[in-house]
Structures are given as C-alpha cells and as structure tokens.
C-alpha positions in Angstrom: 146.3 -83.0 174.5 147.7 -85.0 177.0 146.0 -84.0 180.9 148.0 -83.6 183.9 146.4 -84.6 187.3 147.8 -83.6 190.8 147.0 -86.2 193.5 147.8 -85.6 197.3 148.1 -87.7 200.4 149.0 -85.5 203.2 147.6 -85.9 206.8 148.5 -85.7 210.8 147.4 -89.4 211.4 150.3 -91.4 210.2 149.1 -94.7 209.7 145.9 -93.4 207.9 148.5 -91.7 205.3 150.7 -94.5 204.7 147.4 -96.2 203.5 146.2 -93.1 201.4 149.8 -93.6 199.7 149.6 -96.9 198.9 146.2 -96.6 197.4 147.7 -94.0 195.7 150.2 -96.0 194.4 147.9 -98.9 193.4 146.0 -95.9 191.4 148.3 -94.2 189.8 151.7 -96.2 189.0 150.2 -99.8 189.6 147.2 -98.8 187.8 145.2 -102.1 189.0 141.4 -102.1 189.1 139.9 -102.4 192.5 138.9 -105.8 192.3 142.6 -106.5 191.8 144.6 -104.9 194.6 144.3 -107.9 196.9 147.3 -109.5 194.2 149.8 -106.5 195.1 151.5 -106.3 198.7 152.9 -103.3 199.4 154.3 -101.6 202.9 155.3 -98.4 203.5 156.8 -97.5 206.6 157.4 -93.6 207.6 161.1 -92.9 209.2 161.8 -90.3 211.7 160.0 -88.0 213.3 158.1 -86.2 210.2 155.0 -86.6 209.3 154.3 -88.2 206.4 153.7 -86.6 203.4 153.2 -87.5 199.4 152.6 -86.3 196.7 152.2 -87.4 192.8 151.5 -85.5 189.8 150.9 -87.5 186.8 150.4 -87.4 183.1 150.4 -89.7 180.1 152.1 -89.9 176.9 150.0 -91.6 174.4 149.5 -94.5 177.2 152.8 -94.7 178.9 152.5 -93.3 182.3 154.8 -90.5 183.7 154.3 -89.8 187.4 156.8 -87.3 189.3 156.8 -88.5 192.8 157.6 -87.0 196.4 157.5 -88.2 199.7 159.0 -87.9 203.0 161.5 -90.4 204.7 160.2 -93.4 204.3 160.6 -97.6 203.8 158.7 -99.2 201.0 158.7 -102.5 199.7 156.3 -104.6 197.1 155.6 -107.8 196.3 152.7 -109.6 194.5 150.9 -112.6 195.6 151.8 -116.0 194.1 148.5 -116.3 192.7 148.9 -112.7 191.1 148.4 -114.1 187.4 146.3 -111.5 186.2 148.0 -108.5 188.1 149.5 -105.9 185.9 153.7 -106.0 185.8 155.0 -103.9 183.5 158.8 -102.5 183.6 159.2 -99.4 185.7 162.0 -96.5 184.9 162.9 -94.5 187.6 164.6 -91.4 187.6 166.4 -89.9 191.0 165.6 -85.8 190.9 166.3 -84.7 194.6 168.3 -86.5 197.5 169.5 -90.2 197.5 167.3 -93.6 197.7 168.7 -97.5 198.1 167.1 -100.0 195.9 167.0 -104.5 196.3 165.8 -106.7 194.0 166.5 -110.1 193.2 169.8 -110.0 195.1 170.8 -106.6 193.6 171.2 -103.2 195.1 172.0 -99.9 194.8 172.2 -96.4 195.3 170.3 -93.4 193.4 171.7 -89.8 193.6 170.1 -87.6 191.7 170.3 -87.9 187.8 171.1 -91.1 188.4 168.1 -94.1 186.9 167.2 -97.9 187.4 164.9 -99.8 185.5 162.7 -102.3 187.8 160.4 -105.2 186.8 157.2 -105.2 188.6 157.1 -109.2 188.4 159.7 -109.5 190.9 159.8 -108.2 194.7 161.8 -104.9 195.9 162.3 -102.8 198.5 163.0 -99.1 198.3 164.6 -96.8 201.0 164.7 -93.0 201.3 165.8 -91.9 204.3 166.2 -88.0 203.5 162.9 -87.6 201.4 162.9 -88.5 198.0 161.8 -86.9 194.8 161.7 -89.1 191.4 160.1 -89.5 188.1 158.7 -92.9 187.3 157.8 -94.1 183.7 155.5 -97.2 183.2 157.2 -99.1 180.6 155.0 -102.1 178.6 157.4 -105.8 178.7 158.8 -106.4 175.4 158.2 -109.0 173.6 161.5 -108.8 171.6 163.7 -112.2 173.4 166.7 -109.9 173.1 165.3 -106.9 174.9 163.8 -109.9 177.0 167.3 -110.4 178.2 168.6 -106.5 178.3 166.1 -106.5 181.2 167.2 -109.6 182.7 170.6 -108.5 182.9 169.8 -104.7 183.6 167.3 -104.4 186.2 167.7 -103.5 189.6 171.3 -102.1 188.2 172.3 -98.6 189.2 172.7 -96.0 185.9 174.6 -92.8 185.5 172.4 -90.2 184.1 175.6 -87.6 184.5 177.1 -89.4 181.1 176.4 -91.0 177.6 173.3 -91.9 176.7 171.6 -92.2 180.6 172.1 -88.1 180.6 170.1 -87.7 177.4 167.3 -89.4 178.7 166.6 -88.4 182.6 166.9 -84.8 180.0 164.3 -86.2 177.9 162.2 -87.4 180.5 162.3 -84.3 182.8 161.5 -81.8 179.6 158.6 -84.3 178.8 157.2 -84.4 181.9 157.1 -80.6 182.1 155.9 -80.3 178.2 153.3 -83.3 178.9 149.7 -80.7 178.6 151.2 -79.0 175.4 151.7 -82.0 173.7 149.7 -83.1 170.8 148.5 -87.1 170.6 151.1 -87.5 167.4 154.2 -85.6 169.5 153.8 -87.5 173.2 153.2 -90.9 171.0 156.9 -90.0 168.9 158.2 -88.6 172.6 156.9 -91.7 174.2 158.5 -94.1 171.8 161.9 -92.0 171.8 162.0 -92.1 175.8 161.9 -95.8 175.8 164.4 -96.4 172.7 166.8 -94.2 174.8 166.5 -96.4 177.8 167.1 -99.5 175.7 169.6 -97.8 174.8 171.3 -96.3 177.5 170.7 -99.6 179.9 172.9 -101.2 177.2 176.0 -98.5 177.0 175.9 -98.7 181.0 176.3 -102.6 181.1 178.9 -102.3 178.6 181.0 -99.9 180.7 182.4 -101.2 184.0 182.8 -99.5 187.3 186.7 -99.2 187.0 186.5 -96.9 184.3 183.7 -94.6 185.7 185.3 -91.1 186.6 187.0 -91.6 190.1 184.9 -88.1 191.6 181.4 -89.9 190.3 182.6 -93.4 191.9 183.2 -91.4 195.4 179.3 -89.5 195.0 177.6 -92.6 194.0 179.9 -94.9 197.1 178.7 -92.2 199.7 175.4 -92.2 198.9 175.6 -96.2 199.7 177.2 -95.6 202.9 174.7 -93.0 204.1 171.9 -95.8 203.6 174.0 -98.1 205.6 175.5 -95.6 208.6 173.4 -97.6 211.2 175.0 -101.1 210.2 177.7 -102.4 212.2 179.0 -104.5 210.3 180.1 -101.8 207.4 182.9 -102.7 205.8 184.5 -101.7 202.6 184.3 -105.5 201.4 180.3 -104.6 202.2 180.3 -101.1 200.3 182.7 -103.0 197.4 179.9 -105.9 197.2 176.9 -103.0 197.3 178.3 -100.7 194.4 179.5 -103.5 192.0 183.2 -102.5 192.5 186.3 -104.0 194.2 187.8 -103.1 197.6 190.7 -101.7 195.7 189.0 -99.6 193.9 186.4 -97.9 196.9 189.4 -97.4 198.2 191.3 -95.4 195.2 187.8 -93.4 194.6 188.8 -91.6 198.2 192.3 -91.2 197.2 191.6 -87.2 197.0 188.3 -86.6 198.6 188.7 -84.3 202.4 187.3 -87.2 204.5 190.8 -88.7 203.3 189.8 -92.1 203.2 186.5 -94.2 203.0 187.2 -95.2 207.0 187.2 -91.7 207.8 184.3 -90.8 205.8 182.2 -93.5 207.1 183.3 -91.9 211.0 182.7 -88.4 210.1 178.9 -89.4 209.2 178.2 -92.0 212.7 179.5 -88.8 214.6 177.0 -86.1 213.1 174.0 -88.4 212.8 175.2 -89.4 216.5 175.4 -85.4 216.9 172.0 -84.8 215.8 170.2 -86.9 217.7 172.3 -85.5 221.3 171.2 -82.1 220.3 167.0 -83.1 219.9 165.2 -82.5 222.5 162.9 -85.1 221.2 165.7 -87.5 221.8 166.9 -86.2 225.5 165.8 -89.4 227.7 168.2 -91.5 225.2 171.4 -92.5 226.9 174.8 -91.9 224.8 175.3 -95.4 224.7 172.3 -96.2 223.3 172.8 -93.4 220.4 175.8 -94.8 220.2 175.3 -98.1 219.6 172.2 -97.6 217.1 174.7 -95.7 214.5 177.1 -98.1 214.2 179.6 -97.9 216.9 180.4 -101.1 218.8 180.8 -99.3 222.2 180.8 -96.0 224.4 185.0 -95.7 225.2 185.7 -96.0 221.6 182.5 -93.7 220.4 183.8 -91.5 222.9 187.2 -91.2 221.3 185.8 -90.5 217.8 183.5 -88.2 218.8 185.6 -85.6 220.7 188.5 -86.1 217.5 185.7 -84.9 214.9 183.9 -81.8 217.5 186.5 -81.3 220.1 184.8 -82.2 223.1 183.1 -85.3 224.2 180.1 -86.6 223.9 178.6 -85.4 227.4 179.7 -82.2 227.0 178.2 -81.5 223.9 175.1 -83.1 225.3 175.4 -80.8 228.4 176.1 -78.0 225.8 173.0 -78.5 223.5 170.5 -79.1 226.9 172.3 -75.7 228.0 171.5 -73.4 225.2 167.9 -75.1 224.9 167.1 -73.9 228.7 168.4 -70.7 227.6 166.3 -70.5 224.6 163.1 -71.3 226.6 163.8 -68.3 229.0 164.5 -65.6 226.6 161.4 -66.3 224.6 159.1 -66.9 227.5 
C-alpha cells in the first residue's frame, strides 16, 4: 500500500520557518540527499503581515511523488548552481486547488487560478508568487527520453493550462481523486494510476498548445486576465499592452474578454482593485503612521490629487475621510470593550 506522510513547518520566528520550508522542500519535492542541497538555491520570502505557515502532505504512487502543498503569502524562487551536474531535475506538474499564484520561467509567465495547471522543468530557474496563500498539488514527473515528448516540454513549460476544459479537467480530476485514494491503493493500481496521470498530461499539454487564447470562452479569458492583474496591482507601469504580453493574448482581445464583466472595462477593473487594496491598508491599524501618499503611491497610483479622485468615485468619500472614519470607529471599539 502506498503510505501517506504529513510534514509541518509552522512557527512564530519567521526566518527560522522560511528555512524549515525550504528544507522541507529539499526533502520532500526536491528529494536531494543531504550532501547535495548545496546544488539547489532556493528563497522564500513571507509577504504581509502573517506569519508564516506550511504545510505538505505527501504520498507516492509506485515512485512518482504526489505532494499537496499549503502555505501562506509568500515569494519563492529556485535555481541550481552551475556546477549542479549531479542534482536531481525532474519535470514538475503543478496543479492550482485554492486562490491564485504567478509563475516565470525562461521568459514565460503566468497566472494559476484554481483548476488551472503548469508543467515546470526543474533544470531551469523560476520564481513563484502567491500573494493570498496558496494551496496546490505537485507531481514529480521523471524527463523523458522520448525526443518528441523532449520537445512537448520545451514548447509547454512554464505555459499556463485550463483544467476547467478538455483533457486538463480530466486530469487535475485524476490527480485530486488519486491523491485522496493514494493509502488504499495497491502497488499494481498506483503504478497503472501513476502511468495514466502522466499520459494525461502528455496529453492534455498538447490539446492546450493546439488551442489558442482567441478561442478560449470569453468568461474564462476575464477569470484567468484578473488573476494576472491582481499579481501586478502594485506596478505602475500596468498596462493592457503589459497584461496582453503576460496572458499570451492581444490588446484587442483583453479588451473584448471585459466587454460584459461589472467592472465594465479592464481600466476600470484594474482601479477598482488599487482602491480596496489602497482601502485595506487605511483601515489597519498596523498601517496608521503610513501617509496616504505613500499608500498611494505603493499600489500603483502615480500621485495623491489623482488617487484622490479615484478613490472618493469608487467609496464616496475621500481618502482622509475614510482614514478619519476607520481611526474613529477603532477608538470606539477600544472603549466599549475596555
């Protein structure tokens, strides 16, 4: 039968977790030896004001590892070191479940909602962002030796993949139901489950290649263009040429996806998320020494008069007031429960 293993890294001190991650990471997805961990770089870097948190169960299916992961906000990249000759670099499938994570490597990026899936290669550098938590399924997939799965990868990785249609929604299916199934399996069914999972992403990374953005279902185009934008709030220099670029689509056609969504039009949409992030932050007491301008300016807006102006359109007063507002009913708070 195949065994299922919990493994934790929780703690107060946040650089001492970070560290218990990535050693957890080296353990259980990497799977390099001790003597070997010098080869593989990573950094993890915790975002806001949660402490960080992880957590990994993992299984495997006659030698292909399944790991369902979950962590707080965080920043991650990896890298090996140019002398890493001997380091393990196997293919990794990874499956969104929960919330929405942004992906680089080798001058591609994306976005991952949930169902959606990428396939990385562990050769190469990448960096991973979840900014709202993250919760994922990640399979350890052996290189094939086969030149024209060879080239599949080449042309696949680091390549966003809809698991809401075709083939992709079969297998983040598969996956999920085999994770879950993973200790009542016996050797012969998680080695023909194991071998299905990754015929099905062969598969699958082939059918999405094959079918181009412009004919992806306009209401899936909008999900999977917001979750880019939410990665990219903070950046001033949004644009839609930027968000066109970033989800392998034209200008034309980000702007078409928003024909019919209630923001009204990507501009709009991109606004409507500066001014509630901007919003959040006002209301924090954590945050109360931070000048507006300075909120401001680290979401994206290029100054205070025109901030101003957008801010009072979307929440009917300005930004002062609602900062007056929030310190108000905090004060008042305070007094009724002391």
């Amino acid at each position: 039968m195949t065994k299922s293993t919990t493994v934790s890294r929780e703690g107060e001190v946040l650089t001492s977790s970070v560290q218990m991650w990535e050693d957890a990471i080296h353990a259980v997805i990497s799977r390099m030896s001790v003597d070997l961990r010098h080869q593989d770089v990573m950094q993890t870097q915790s975002v806001g004001d949660q402490a960080f948190s992880g957590h990994i169960e993992y299984g495997d299916l006659a030698g292909t590892r399944v790991c369902r992961m979950t962590v707080t906000p965080h920043r991650f990249q990896r890298a090996l070191r140019q002398d890493a000759a001997t380091a393990a670099n196997p293919l990794i499938l990874v499956l969104q479940v929960r919330n929405s994570s942004y992906f680089e490597q080798c001058g591609r990026s994306g976005v991952l909602s949930p169902s959606d899936w990428c396939v990385l290669d562990t050769r190469w550098p990448f960096k991973w962002n979840s900014l709202a938590g993250n919760e994922q399924i990640i399979v350890r997939i052996g290189r094939p030796s086969d030149a024209d799965l060879g080239d599949l990868v080449a042309r696949g990785m680091a390549r966003r993949c809809d698991g809401k249609i075709g083939v992709g929604r079969v297998l983040h299916a598969m996956v999920g139901e085999g994770f879950g199934q993973m200790h009542r399996l016996a050797s012969y069914s998680a080695m023909g489950l194991a071998n299905a999972i990754v015929a099905t992403m062969w598969n699958g990374l082939r059918e999405q290649l094959e079918l181009p953005a412009a004919h992806q279902p306009r209401d899936i185009q909008c999900t999977r263009i917001k979750a880019w934008i939410d990665t990219r709030l903070s950046d001033a220099d949004l644009s839609v040429e930027a968000i066109a670029h970033g989800c392998g689509m034209s200008p034309r056609s980000v702007h078409r996806a928003f024909a019919t969504d209630p923001a009204g039009s990507v501009s709009n949409y991109i606004w409507q998320r500066r001014v509630m992030q901007c919003a959040m932050v006002l209301r924090s007491p954590a945050e109360a020494t931070r000048s507006i301008t300075d909120v401001a300016l680290s979401w994206g807006f290029s100054n205070a008069s025109h901030f101003s102006r957008v801010f009072k359109t979307h929440l009917g007063m300005s930004p002062r007031e609602f900062k007056a507002n929030a310190s108000h009913r905090l004060c008042k708070s305070w007094r009724e429960a002391s």
